[in-house]
Structures are given as C-alpha cells and as structure tokens.
C-alpha positions in Angstrom: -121.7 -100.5 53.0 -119.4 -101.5 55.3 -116.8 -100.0 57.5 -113.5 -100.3 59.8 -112.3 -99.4 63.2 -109.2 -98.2 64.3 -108.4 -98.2 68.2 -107.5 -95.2 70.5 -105.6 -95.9 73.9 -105.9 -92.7 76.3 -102.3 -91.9 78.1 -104.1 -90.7 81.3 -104.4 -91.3 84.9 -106.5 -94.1 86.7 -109.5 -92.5 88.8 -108.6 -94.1 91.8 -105.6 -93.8 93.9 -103.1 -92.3 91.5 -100.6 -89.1 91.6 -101.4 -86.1 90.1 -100.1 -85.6 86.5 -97.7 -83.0 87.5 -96.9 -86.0 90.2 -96.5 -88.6 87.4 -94.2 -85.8 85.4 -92.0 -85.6 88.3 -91.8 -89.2 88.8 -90.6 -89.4 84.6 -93.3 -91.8 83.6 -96.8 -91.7 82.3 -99.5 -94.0 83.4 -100.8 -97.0 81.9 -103.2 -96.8 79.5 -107.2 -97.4 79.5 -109.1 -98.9 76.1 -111.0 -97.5 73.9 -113.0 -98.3 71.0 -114.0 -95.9 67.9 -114.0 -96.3 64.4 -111.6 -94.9 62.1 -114.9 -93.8 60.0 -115.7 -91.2 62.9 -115.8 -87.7 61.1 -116.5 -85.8 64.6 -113.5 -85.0 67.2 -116.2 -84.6 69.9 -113.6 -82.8 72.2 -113.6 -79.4 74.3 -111.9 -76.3 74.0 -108.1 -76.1 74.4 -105.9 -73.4 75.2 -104.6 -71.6 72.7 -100.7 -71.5 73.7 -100.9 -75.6 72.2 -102.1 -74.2 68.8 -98.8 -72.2 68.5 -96.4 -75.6 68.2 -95.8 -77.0 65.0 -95.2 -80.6 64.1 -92.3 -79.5 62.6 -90.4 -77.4 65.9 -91.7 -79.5 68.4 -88.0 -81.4 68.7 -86.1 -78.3 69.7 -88.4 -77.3 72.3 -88.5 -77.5 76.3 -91.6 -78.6 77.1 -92.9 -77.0 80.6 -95.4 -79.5 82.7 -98.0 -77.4 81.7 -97.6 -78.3 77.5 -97.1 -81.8 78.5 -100.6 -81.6 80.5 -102.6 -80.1 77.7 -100.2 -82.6 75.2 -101.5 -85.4 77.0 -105.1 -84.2 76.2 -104.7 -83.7 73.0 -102.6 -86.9 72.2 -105.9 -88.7 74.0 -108.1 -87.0 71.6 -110.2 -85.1 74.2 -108.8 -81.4 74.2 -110.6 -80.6 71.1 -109.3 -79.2 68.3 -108.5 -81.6 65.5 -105.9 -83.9 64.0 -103.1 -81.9 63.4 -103.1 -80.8 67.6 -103.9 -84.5 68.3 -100.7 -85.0 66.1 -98.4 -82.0 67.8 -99.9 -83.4 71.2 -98.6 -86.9 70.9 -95.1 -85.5 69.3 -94.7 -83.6 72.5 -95.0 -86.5 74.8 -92.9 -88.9 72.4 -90.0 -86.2 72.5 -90.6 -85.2 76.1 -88.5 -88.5 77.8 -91.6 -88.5 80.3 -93.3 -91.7 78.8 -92.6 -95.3 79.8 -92.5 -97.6 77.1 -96.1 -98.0 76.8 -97.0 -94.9 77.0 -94.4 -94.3 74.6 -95.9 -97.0 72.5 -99.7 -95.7 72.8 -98.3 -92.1 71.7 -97.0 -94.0 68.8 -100.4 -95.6 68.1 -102.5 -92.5 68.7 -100.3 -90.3 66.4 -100.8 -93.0 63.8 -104.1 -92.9 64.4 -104.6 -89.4 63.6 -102.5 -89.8 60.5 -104.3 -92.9 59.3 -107.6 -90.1 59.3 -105.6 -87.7 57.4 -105.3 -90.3 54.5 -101.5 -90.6 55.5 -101.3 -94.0 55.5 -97.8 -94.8 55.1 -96.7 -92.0 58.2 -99.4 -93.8 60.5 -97.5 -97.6 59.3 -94.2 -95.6 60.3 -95.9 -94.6 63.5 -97.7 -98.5 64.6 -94.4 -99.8 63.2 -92.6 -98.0 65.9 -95.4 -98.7 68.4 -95.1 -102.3 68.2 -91.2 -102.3 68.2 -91.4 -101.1 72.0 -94.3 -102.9 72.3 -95.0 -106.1 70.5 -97.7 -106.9 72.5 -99.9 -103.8 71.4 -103.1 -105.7 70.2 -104.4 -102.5 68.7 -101.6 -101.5 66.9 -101.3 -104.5 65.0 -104.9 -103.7 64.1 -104.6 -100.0 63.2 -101.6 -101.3 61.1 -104.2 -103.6 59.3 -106.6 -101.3 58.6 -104.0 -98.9 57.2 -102.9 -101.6 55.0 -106.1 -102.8 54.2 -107.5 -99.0 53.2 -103.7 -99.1 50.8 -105.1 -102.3 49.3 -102.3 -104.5 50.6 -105.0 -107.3 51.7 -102.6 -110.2 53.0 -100.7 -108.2 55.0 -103.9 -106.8 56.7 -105.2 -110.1 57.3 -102.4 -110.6 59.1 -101.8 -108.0 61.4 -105.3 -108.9 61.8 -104.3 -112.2 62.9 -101.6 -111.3 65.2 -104.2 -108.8 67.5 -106.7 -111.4 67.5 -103.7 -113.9 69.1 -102.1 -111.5 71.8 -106.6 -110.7 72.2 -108.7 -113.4 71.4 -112.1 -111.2 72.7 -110.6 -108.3 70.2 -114.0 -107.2 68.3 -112.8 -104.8 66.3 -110.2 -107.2 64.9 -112.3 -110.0 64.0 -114.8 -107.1 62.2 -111.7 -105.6 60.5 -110.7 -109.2 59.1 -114.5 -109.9 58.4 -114.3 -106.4 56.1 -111.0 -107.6 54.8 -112.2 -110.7 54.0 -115.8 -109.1 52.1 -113.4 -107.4 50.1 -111.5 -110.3 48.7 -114.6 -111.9 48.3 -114.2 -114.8 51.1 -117.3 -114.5 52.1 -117.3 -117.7 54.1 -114.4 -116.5 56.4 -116.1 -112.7 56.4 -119.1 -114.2 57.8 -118.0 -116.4 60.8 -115.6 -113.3 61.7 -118.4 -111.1 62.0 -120.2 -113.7 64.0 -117.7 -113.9 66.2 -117.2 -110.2 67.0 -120.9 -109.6 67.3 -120.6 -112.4 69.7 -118.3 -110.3 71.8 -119.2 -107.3 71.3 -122.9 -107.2 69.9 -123.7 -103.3 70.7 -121.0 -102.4 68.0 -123.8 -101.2 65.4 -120.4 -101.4 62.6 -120.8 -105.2 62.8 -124.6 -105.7 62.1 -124.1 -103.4 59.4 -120.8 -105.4 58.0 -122.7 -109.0 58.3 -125.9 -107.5 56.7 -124.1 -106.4 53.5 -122.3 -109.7 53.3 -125.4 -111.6 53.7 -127.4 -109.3 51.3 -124.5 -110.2 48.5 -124.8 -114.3 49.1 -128.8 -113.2 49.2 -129.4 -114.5 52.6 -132.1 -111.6 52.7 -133.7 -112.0 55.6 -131.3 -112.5 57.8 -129.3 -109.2 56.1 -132.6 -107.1 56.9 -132.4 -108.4 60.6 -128.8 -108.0 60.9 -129.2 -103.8 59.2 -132.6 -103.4 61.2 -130.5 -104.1 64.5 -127.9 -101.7 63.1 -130.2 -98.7 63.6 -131.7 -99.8 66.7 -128.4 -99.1 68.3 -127.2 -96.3 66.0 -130.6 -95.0 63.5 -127.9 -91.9 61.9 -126.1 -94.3 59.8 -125.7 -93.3 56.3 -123.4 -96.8 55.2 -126.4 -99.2 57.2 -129.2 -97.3 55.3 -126.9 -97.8 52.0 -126.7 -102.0 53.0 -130.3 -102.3 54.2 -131.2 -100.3 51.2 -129.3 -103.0 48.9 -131.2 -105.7 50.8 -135.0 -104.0 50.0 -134.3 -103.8 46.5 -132.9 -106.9 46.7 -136.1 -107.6 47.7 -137.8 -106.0 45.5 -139.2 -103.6 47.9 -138.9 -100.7 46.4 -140.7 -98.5 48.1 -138.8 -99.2 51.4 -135.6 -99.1 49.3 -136.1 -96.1 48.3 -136.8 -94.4 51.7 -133.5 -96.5 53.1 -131.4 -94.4 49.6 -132.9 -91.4 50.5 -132.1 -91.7 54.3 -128.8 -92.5 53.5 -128.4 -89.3 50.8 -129.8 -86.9 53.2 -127.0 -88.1 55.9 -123.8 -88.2 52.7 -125.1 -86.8 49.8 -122.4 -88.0 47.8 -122.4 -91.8 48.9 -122.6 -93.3 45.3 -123.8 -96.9 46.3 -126.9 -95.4 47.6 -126.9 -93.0 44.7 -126.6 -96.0 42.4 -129.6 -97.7 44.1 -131.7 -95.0 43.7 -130.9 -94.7 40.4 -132.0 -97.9 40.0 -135.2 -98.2 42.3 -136.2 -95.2 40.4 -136.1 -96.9 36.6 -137.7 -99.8 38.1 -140.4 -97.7 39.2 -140.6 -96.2 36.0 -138.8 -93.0 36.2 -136.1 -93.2 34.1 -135.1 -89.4 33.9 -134.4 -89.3 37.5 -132.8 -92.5 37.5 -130.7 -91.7 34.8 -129.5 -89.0 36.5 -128.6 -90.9 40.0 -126.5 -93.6 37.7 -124.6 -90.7 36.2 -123.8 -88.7 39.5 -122.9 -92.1 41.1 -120.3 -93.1 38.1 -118.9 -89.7 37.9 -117.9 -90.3 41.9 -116.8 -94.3 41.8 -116.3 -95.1 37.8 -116.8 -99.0 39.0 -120.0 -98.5 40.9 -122.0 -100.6 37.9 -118.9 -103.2 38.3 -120.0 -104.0 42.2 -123.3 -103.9 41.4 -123.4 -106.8 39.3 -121.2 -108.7 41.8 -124.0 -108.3 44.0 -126.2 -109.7 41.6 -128.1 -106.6 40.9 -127.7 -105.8 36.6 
C-alpha cells in the first residue's frame, strides 16, 4: 500500500554568517528558507519541549495580539515543526508569523505552506487548499506548494487537478522526487499504470533512499504481476526503512501473489502488529489463512477487514486476487 508526501520548508536562519533572529526581527524580514522532505503519512511530531506561554494563544485571538520577539521566536519553531507540541501549536505558530508583518514574501509564503501542511494532517483539506492557494499567490514559484495542493486534492479525490499541480512542481523542479512519486500514486489510483510506473522510476532515480517510492513501484508492479521485480522493489523498501506497516502490506500482496504463503503471512502479520487495523493486510491474511486451510480464522480477518473498508474484496480482485 502505497503512500504520499507532503513538503515542509523551515523559516529559519542559515548556519553561517547570518544575524541573530532577534537581528532578523529588527531588520522586518525572515530568512530564506531550507528544504525539507517528509511525508504527509508521518504520525510522529518528533519535536522538543516548548514553553508553555505559546500553548496559551488560540488560532482564533492570534489577530488581535502584539506579538513580543520572544512569541515570534518560539512561533518560528513551532511554524517549522521543531518546538514540539503538535498540529494545532504548529498551526498558532505559523498564524503568528503570517499576522506579525515580520515575514518577506517567502517567508510569508512558506508560513502559508506549513500551516497548510498541518491542516492537510488534521484531514482539513479544503483550509490547507485555502492556505497553498494563498502560498502560491505570493509565490508562484513554490514547487512544494503546488505539490501539497496535489496531494490535498488527490486525498479529496479530485484526480486531474492533482495531476496537475503535480505537473506544475515538477516544471518550476524538474529533480522534485516527491512530485513525480505523488503523480506516480495519483496515477496507481486511476489505474494508469503505465504513467505510475515511469514516474516512480524517475523519482527513485533522484531520490532512491526515499523508502515511500520502492514501496509505491512494488505495489504497482505486484498488480500488473511483474512479481519479481515488486519483491525487489518492497525488499529494498525495508532495507532502508524495516518499520513499515504499508511495505509489509505490498510485499505481503506480492508473496501471496506468489503463492508463498508462508512468507505472506509473516509480511500480514508484521504489518498488523505495526497498524492493527490496516484492512488490506487484514484482508490478505484472511485469505492466506483459507488457503492454508483455516477457514475460521480467515473468516474472521475478511469480516474485520470489510467492516473497516466495505470495498476491500472490490480492490482485491482488481489485483487479480478472487
């Protein structure tokens, strides 16, 4: 099972030869930004501990108030993701810098996108479209808001206009790996396989220690039943990231695929113990276990997985698994 990425910018200052950040507050601008990669699939804010004077602004009072250098500092932390406590102070942390007047245009713009960001992980789709909207109308040339606006419209189902987002941050960055793999996904999901497959050849070109993209081309693979080749692409998967519940999921697909039951299993049950409620893997199992002849538990993994995705038999037999 595959996944997206979303992209983080960090509002911060450059290592080398740059004013302090009360410095850069003085001067009214914020620095350029640095990349960054994650996905949007991420379920750990791996951040430190914050003050707790931040805590005490709400999303909805931070336009009357003052802001001293001292929020803006631990808003800039937060709105970078690395202060530590959690979506809704990443939120309030970006709102503070967009209403402070401090921020240049990018900056502005990679508030924008980070705030969006956090919404997009809140299941707020349409607020984080709102937010990259406004992100790319300071900045049109904001590669990775074009393809956090994709994979907002993609998770809403709205297919051609992710696929071209898509498009448009894989022209201002042709080396954008995360675009190309987003497209690839969007692609899987309309069933263009063709298309899905050279994208994720190309980002894996760029970027081949992103474990999300072995996974992606493994599970598109396993459904045209280019096994092999799927079992290389999910065993490289691990090797750079072996906690994965969606690559146990695909590589499990592939093993029963190839009727390798055994090892199918143990890929299901890997990728249970991780997400105990990922109903593809609960599916397999289900079906691994009638195949080895053990149809009460079996029975029993079809039913859980159904009562959590009602079309799970539906995508099974597009695989070509009955």
């Amino acid at each position: 099972m595959p996944w997206l990425l979303t992209d983080s910018r960090f509002v911060s200052a450059r290592a080398r030869r740059v004013p302090t950040l009360l410095d850069i507050f003085k001067m009214q601008r914020l620095p350029d930004a640095r990349f960054s990669l994650c996905s949007w699939a991420l379920r750990r804010n791996a951040c430190g501990l914050i003050s707790g004077a931040i805590l005490t602004f709400g999303a909805g009072s931070l336009e009357a108030q003052n802001p001293t250098l001292s929020d803006l500092d631990r808003g800039l932390q937060l709105c970078n993701g690395v202060a530590g406590s959690g979506l809704d102070s990443q939120i309030d942390g970006c709102t503070i810098i967009i209403n402070s007047r401090a921020a240049t245009p990018r900056s502005l713009a990679i508030s924008y996108n980070n705030r969006g960001n956090a919404l997009h992980r809140m299941g707020q789709h349409d607020l984080a479209i709102q937010d990259y909207n406004r992100a790319l109308e300071i900045d049109p040339g904001h590669a990775s808001a074009f393809n956090n606006r994709g994979v907002a419209y993609r998770k809403k189902g709205e297919y051609e206009r992710a696929i071209a987002d898509f498009d448009r941050s894989i022209l201002i960055n042709p080396n954008y790996a995360g675009a190309f793999g987003n497209r690839a996904d969007t692609y899987r999901v309309m069933r263009d396989f063709g298309r899905a497959i050279r994208d994720f050849d190309e980002a894996i070109r760029i970027q081949p220690t992103l474990n999300g993209l072995w996974n992606g081309r493994c599970w598109v693979r396993a459904i045209l039943g280019d096994l092999i080749s799927a079992l290389a692409d999910c065993d490289q998967a691990l090797q750079l990231e072996p906690n994965v519940a969606a690559v146990f999921d695909s590589r499990g697909l592939v093993n029963l695929k190839l009727a390798r039951l055994d090892a199918a299993l143990a890929d299901y049950n890997s990728a249970l113990g991780l997400e105990p409620r990922l109903a593809s893997s609960l599916y397999g199992r289900g079906l691994v276990y009638i195949k080895m002849n053990n149809q009460a538990a079996g029975d029993a993994d079809l039913a859980a997985a159904i009562a959590i995705e009602p079309e799970i038999a539906t995508q099974f037999a597009q695989y070509g698994i009955p």
